[in-house]
C-alpha positions in Angstrom: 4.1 -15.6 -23.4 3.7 -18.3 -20.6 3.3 -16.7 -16.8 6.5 -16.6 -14.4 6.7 -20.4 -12.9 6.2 -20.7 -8.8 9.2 -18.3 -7.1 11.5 -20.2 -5.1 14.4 -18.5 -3.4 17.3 -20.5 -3.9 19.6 -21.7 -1.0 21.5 -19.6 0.9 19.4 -16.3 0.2 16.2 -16.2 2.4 17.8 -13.4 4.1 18.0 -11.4 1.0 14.9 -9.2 -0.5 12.4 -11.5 -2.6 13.2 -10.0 -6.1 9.6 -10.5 -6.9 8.4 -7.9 -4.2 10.7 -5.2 -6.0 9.3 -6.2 -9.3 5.4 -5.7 -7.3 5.9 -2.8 -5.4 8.2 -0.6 -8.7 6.5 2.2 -10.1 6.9 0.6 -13.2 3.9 -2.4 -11.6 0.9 -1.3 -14.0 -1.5 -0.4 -10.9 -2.0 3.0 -11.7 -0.7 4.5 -8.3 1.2 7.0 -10.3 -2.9 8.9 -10.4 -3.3 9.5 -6.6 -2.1 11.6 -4.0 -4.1 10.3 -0.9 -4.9 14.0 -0.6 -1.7 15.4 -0.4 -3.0 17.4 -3.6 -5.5 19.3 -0.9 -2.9 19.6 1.8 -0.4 21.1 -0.9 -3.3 24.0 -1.9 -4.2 24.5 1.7 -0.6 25.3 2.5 -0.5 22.3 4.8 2.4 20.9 3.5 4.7 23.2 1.4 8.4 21.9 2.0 10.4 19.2 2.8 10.3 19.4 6.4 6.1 19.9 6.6 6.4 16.6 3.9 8.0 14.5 6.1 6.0 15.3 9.4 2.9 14.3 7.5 3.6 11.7 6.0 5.5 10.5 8.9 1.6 10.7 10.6 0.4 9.1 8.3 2.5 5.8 8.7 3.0 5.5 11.7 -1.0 6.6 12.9 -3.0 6.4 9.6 -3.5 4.8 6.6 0.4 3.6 6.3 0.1 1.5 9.4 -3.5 0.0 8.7 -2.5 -1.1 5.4 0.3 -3.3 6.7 -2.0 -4.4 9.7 -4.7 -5.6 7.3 -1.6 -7.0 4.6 -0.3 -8.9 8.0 -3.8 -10.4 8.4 -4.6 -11.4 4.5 -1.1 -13.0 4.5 -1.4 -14.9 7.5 -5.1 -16.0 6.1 -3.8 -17.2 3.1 -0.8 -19.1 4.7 -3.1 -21.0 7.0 -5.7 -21.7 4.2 -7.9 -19.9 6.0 -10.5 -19.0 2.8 -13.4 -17.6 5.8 -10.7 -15.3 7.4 -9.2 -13.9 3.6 -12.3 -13.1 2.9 -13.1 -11.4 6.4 -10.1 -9.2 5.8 -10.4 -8.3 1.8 -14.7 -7.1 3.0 -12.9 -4.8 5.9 -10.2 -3.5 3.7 -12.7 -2.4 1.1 -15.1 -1.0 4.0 -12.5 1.3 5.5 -11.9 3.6 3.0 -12.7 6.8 4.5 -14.0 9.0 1.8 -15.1 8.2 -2.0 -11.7 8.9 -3.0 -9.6 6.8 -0.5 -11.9 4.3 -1.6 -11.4 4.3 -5.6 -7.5 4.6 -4.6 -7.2 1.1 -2.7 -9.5 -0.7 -4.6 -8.6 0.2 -8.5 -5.1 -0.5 -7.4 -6.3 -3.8 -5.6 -8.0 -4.8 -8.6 -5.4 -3.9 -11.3 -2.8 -5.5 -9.5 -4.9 -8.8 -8.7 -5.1 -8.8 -12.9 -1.6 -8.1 -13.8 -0.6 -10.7 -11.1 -2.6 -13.4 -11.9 -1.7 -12.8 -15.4 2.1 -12.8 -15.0 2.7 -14.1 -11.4 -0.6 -16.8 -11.0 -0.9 -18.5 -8.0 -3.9 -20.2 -6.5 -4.4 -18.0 -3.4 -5.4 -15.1 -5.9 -8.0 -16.9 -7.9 -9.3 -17.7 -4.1 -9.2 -14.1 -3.4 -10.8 -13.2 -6.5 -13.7 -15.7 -5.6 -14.7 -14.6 -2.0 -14.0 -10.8 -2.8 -16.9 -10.5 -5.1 -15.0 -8.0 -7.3 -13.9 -5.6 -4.2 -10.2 -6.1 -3.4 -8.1 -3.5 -1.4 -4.7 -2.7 -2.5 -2.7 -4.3 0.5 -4.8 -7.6 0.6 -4.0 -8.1 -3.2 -0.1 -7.9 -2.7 -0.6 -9.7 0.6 -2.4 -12.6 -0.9 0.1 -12.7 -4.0 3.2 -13.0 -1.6 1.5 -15.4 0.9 0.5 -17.3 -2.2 4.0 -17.5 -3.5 5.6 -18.6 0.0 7.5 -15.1 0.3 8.4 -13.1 3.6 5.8 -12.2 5.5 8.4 -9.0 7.3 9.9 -8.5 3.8 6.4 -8.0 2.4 5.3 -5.3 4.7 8.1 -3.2 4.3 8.3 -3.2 0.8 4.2 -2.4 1.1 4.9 0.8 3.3 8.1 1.5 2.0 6.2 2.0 -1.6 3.2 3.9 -0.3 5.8 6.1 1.4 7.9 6.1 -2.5 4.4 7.1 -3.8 3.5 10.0 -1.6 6.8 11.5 -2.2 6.6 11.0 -6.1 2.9 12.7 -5.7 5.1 15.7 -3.6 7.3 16.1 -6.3 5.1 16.6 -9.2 3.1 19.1 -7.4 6.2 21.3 -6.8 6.7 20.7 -2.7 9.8 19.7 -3.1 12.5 18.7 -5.4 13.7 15.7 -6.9 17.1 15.5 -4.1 14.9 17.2 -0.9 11.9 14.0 -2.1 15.2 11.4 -1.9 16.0 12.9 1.7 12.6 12.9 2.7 12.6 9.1 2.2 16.2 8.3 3.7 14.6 9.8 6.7 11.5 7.9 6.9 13.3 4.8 6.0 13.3 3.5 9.2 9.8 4.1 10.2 8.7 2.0 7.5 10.7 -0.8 8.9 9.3 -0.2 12.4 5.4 0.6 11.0 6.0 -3.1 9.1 7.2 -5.1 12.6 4.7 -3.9 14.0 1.8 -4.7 11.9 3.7 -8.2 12.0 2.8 -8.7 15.4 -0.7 -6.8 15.0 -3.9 -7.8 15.1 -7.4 -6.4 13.3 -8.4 -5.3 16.7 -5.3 -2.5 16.7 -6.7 -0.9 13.9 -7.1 3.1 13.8 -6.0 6.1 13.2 -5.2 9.8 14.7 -4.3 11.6 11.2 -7.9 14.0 11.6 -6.4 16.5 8.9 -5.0 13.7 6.8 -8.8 12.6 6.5 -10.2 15.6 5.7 -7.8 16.2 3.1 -9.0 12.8 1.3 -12.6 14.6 1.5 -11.8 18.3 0.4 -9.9 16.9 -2.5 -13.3 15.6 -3.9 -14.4 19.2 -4.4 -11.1 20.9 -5.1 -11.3 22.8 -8.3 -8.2 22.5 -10.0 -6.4 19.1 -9.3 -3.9 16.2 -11.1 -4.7 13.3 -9.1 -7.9 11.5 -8.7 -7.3 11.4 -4.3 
């Protein structure tokens, strides 16, 4: 079957969502996100989080000071890389992504997902900016560089992008919740209404960030990524 031709949004509808980033960002996107937890799995055993109300207030740390908010800072970069043809700066952005993940775990998270979505993309949704990425990478490609580069490359929304990019980390997490009994299907669907619209305000302001407001203040967050690696009973691989 031939690959999707270029995506054009027809007149009229640039204010509506790019149907493409729905298609990206779906569980049903064969990037194998379904696997991690981002060591919610630890903070779950450790009693950290153990209901709807703990859930949120983590994971609302975790977008709007940890790993939430510096994946839409470094998406913001890699898209405005590609957009300006910038092949020295793309490939600045896709060695930090890759650098900062802060255990073993964290690290096998971004960059499986980065490179299974680079494949299925380039297989179904090609675009030149991805073979580019693929070429300076060298083979290491962070998750929010890949869907960066794919929507740069196809001329979508650069705001549209990163809140689809948050808004399904934050889809994932609570999916992750639910399978380890936190909370329930309904109390996981309130959990996101609520969070809704810190996704749109982590995603505006990665817009206007730069790599120098990178960081993060989620200390228990982190050490949950490491104490996973050692937890003895576990169903996801962060």
């Amino acid at each position: 079957m031939p690959a999707a031709p270029p995506i054009e949004t027809p007149p009229g509808e640039a204010a509506s969502l790019p149907l493409p980033l729905a298609l990206w960002l779906s569980p049903a996107f064969p990037v194998g996100a379904f696997a991690y937890s981002h060591g919610l799995e630890w903070a779950a055993e450790a009693g950290d989080v153990h209901d709807a109300e703990s859930l949120a207030g983590w994971l609302a740390d975790i977008l709007a000071h940890g790993a939430g908010r510096n994946d839409a800072i470094l998406a913001a970069e890699a898209f405005r890389a590609v957009a300006a043809a910038d092949d020295d700066r793309l490939a600045a952005v896709a060695e930090l992504a890759a650098a900062l993940g802060g255990s073993a775990e964290r690290r096998l998270e971004t960059l499986t997902q980065g490179g299974a979505f680079v494949a299925t993309a380039r297989a179904a949704w090609p675009c030149p900016a991805l073979d580019r990425l693929v070429a300076l990478a060298k083979g290491e490609i962070a998750y929010p560089v890949a869907v960066a580069t794919a929507a740069a490359g196809h001329a979508l929304p650069i705001r549209a992008t990163l809140e689809m990019l948050v808004t399904g980390f934050l889809g994932n997490l609570v999916s992750a919740a639910v399978r380890l009994g936190i909370v329930g299907q309904t109390d996981g669907q309130r959990v996101l209404a609520r969070l809704l619209p810190l996704c749109r305000t982590v995603a505006a302001d990665a817009e206007r960030a730069s790599l120098d407001d990178l960081g993060g203040a989620v200390f228990r967050a982190d050490l949950s990524a490491l104490l996973h690696e050692t937890q003895y009973t576990r169903l996801f691989r962060s």
